[in-house]
C-alpha positions in Angstrom: 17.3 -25.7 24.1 14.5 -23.1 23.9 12.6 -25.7 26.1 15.1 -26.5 28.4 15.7 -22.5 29.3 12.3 -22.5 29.5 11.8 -25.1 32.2 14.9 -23.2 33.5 12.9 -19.6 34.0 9.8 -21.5 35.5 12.0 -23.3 37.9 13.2 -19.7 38.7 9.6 -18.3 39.1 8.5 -21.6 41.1 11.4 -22.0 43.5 11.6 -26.1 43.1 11.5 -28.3 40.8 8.2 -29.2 41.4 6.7 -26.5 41.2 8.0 -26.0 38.0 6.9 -29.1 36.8 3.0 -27.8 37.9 3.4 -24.7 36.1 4.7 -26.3 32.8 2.0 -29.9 33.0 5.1 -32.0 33.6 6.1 -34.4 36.1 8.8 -33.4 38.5 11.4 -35.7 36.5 10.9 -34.1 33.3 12.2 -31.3 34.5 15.0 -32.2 36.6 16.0 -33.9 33.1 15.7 -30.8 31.0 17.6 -28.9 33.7 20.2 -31.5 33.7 20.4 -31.4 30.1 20.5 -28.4 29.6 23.5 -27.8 32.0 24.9 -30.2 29.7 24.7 -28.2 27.0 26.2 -24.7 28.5 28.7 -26.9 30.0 28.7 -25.8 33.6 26.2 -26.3 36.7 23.7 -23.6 37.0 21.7 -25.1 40.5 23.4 -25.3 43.6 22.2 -29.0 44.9 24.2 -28.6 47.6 20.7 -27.1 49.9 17.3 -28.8 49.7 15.5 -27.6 47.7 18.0 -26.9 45.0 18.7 -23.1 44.3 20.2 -21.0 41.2 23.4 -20.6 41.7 25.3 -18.0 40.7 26.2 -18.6 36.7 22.9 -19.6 36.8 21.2 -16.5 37.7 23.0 -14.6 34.7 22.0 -17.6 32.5 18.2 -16.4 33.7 18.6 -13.5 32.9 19.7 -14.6 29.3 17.2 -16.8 28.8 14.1 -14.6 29.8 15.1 -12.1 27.3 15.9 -14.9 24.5 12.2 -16.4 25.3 10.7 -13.1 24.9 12.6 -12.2 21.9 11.5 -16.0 20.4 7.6 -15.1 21.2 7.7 -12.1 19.1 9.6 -13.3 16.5 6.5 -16.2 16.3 3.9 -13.7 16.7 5.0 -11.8 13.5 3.7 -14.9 11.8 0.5 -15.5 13.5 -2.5 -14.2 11.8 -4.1 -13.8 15.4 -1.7 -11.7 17.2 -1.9 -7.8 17.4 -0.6 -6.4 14.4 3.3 -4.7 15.1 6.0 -4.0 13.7 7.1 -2.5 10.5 4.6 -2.3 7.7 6.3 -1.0 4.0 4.2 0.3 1.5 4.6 1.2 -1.9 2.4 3.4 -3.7 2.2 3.7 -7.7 2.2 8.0 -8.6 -1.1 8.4 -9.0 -2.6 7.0 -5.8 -0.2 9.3 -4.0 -2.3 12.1 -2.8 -3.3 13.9 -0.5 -6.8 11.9 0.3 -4.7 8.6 1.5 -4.2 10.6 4.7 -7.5 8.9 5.7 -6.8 5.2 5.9 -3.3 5.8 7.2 -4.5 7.5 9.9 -6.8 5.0 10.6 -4.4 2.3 10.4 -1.5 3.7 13.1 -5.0 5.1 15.0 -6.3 1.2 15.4 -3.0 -0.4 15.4 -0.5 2.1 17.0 2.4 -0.4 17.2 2.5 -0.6 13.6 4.9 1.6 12.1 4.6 2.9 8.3 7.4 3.5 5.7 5.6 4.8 2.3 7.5 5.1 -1.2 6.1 6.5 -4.3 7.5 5.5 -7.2 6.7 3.7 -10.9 4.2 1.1 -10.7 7.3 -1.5 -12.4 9.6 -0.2 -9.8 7.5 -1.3 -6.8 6.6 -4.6 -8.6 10.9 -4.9 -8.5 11.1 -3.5 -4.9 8.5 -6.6 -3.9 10.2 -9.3 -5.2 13.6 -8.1 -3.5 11.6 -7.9 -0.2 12.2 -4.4 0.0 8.4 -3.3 0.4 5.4 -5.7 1.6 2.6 -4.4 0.1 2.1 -1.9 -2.9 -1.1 0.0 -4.2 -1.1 0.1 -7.6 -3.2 1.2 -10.7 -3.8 -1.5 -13.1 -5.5 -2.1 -17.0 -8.8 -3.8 -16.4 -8.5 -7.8 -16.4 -4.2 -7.7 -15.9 -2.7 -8.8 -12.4 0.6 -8.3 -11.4 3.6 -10.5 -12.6 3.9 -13.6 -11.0 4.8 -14.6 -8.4 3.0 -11.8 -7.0 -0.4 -11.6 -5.7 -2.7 -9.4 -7.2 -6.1 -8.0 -4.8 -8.5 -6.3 -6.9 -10.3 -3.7 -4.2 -12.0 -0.8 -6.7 -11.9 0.5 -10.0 -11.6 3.5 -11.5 -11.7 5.4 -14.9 -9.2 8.1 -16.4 -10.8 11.4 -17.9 -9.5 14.1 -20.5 -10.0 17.6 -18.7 -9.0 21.3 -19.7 -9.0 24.5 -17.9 -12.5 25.9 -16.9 -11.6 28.8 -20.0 -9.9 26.3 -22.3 -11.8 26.5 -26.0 -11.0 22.7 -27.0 -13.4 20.9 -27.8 -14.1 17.1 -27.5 -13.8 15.8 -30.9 -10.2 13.7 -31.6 -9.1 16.5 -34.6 -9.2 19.1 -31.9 -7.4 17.0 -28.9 -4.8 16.2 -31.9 -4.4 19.6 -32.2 -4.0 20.9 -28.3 -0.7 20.6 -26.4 -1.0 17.7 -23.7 -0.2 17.5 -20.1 1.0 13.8 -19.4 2.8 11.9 -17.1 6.6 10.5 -18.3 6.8 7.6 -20.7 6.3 4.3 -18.8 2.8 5.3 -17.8 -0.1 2.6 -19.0 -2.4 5.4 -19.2 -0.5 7.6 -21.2 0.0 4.7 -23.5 -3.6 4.0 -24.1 -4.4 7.3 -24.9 -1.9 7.3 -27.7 -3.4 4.1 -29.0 -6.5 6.1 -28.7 -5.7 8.4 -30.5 -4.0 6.8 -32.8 -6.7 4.9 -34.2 -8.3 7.9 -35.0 -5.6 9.2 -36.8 -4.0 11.5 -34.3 -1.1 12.1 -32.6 -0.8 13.9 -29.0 1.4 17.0 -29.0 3.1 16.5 -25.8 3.7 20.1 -24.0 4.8 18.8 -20.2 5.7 15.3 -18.6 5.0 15.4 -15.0 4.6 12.9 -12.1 2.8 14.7 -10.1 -1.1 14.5 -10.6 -1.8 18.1 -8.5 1.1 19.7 -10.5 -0.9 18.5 -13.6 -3.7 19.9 -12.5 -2.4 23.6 -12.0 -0.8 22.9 -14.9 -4.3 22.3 -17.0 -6.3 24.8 -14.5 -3.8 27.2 -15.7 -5.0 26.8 -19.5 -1.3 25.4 -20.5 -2.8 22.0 -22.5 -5.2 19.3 -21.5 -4.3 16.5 -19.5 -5.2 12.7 -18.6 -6.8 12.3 -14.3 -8.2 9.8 -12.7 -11.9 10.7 -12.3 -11.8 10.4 -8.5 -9.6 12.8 -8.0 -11.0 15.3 -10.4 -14.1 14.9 -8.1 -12.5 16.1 -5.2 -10.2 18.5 -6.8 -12.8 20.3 -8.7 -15.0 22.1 -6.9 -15.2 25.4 -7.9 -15.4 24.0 -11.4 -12.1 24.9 -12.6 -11.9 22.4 -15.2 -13.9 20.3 -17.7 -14.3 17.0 -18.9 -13.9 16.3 -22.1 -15.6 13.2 -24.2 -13.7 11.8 -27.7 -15.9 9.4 -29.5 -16.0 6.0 -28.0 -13.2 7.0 -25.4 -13.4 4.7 -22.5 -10.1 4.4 -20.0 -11.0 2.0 -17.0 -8.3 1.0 -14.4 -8.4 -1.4 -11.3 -6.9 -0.5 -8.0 -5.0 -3.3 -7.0 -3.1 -4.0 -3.4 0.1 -6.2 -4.6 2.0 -8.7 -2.3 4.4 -11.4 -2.6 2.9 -13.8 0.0 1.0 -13.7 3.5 2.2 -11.0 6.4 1.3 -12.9 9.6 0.8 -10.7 12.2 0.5 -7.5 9.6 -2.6 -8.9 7.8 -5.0 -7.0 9.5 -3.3 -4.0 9.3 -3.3 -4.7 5.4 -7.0 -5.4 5.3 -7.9 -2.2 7.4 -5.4 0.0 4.6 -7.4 -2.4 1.5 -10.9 -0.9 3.2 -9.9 2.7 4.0 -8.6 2.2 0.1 -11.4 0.5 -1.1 -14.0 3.4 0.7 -12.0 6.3 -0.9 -13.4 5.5 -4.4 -16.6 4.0 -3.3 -17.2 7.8 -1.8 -15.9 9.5 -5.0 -18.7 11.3 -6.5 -17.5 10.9 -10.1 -20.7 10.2 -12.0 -21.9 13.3 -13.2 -18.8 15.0 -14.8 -19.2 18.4 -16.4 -18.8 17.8 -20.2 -18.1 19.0 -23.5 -18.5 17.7 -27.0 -19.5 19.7 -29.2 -18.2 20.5 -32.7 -16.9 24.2 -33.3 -19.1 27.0 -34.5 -17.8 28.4 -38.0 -16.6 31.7 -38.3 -19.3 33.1 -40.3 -22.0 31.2 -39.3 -20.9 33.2 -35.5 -20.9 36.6 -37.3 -24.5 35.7 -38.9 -25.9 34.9 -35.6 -24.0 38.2 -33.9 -25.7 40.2 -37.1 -29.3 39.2 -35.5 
């Protein structure tokens, strides 16, 4: 039927059959069959034949009216699939806790600044939460912190775009140094059970035979770092955003032995997003760029042992 009101509207635009028939590559019998078909169908006459050339009559004119809206509404429910067509529409995007901050400003902007008839809907929440949000078909695409080498669960698709490595920090005055004993001994600022990262520190840790003491949960990575700036326990960042949260060197990195926390940053989908795709690359690159620009190879350090008591007093008797 799409056809038929289609050969209707052109009929409409061309004033006679055959000029209908030039507009749509048809010959003039073509169309006087889809219109008669098509009257069929609605079960009424829509062209008065009763003049030469044959006019719209007056059902017919409403059923115009009907059918250029319908057409329209058909075209951009195919363009939503099309790869080539101007990204629109709605675009939902998850993002795992500790992406969400304030630097992601930058490739959203650019996004809705390129493509201003996309429109964004962001949710933060648990990495496994989005995964569960994505298979309902609640979100499209979800950014997402990953152990190095895993994927998502299928049947979602899993887009490496950069990498990314978690460091222990303290408070610019903290006196803990980098050794396991010590960060066994020093209260901890983690993020809630659930957390990958927080799990491979314990295993860390554990390996070396100690145990975190755990002095705040938080899922907030900037109300971590107040937290550690503050000197209330050490705490587990990702080393880009110490990088640009550290300026005025308010906080140090500390080194265990043979500690080594790596993480991808992964874009998650279930499938393809038509017309959205580009608007999903553009976010992967804006992404992608963020860490590439993170200055996080030259971290300030500590791991030395502790000074003994006397051995201090000795050297403050020189």
């Amino acid at each position: 039927m799409l056809d038929d009101l289609r050969a209707l509207v052109e009929f409409a635009q061309a004033g006679s059959i055959a000029g209908a028939a030039d507009r749509l590559y048809r010959t003039p019998s073509a169309i006087t069959r889809q219109l008669q078909r098509l009257e069929a169908a609605m079960g009424a006459e829509l062209l008065d034949r009763s003049v030469k050339p044959p006019r719209l009559n007056s059902l017919g004119s409403r059923v115009l009216e009907q059918a250029r809206d319908l057409l329209q509404r058909t075209e951009t429910l195919k363009s939503l699939t099309s790869r080539d067509a101007e990204p629109h529409g709605l675009l939902r995007i998850g993002l795992a806790h500790p992406l969400a901050e304030g630097t992601l400003i930058e490739p959203i902007r650019a996004l809705t600044e390129k493509y201003p008839k996309v429109r964004l809907r962001l949710l933060s929440e648990l990495t496994g939460e989005l995964f569960n949000r994505l298979l309902a078909g609640e979100l499209d695409v979800a950014a997402v912190l990953l152990p190095v080498g895993r994927t998502a669960p299928p049947p979602l698709l899993t887009d490496i775009i950069a990498t990314d490595r978690a460091e222990i920090v303290q408070g610019k005055a903290g006196n803990v140094d980098g050794d396991w004993k010590s960060l066994g001994q020093a209260p901890w600022v983690l993020n809630p059970p659930g957390c990958f990262l927080r799990a491979n520190l314990i295993d860390q840790m554990g390996r070396a035979g100690f145990t975190p003491m755990i002095a705040a949960e938080i899922h907030n990575m900037h109300l971590q770092l107040a937290f550690v700036q503050s000197g209330y326990g050490v705490g587990l960042l990702p080393a880009r955003f110490i990088a640009r949260n550290n300026s005025p060197g308010t906080v140090e990195v500390l080194r265990p032995p043979s500690f080594d926390l790596h993480m991808s940053v992964a874009i998650v989908r279930v499938g393809q997003l038509g017309a959205l795709e580009r608007a999903v690359g553009l976010l992967e690159h804006g992404i992608r760029h963020l860490f590439e620009a993170a200055d996080t190879r030259k971290p300030v350090t500590r791991s030395r042992r502790r000074v003994p008591t006397n051995r201090r007093k000795a050297r403050a008797r020189k």
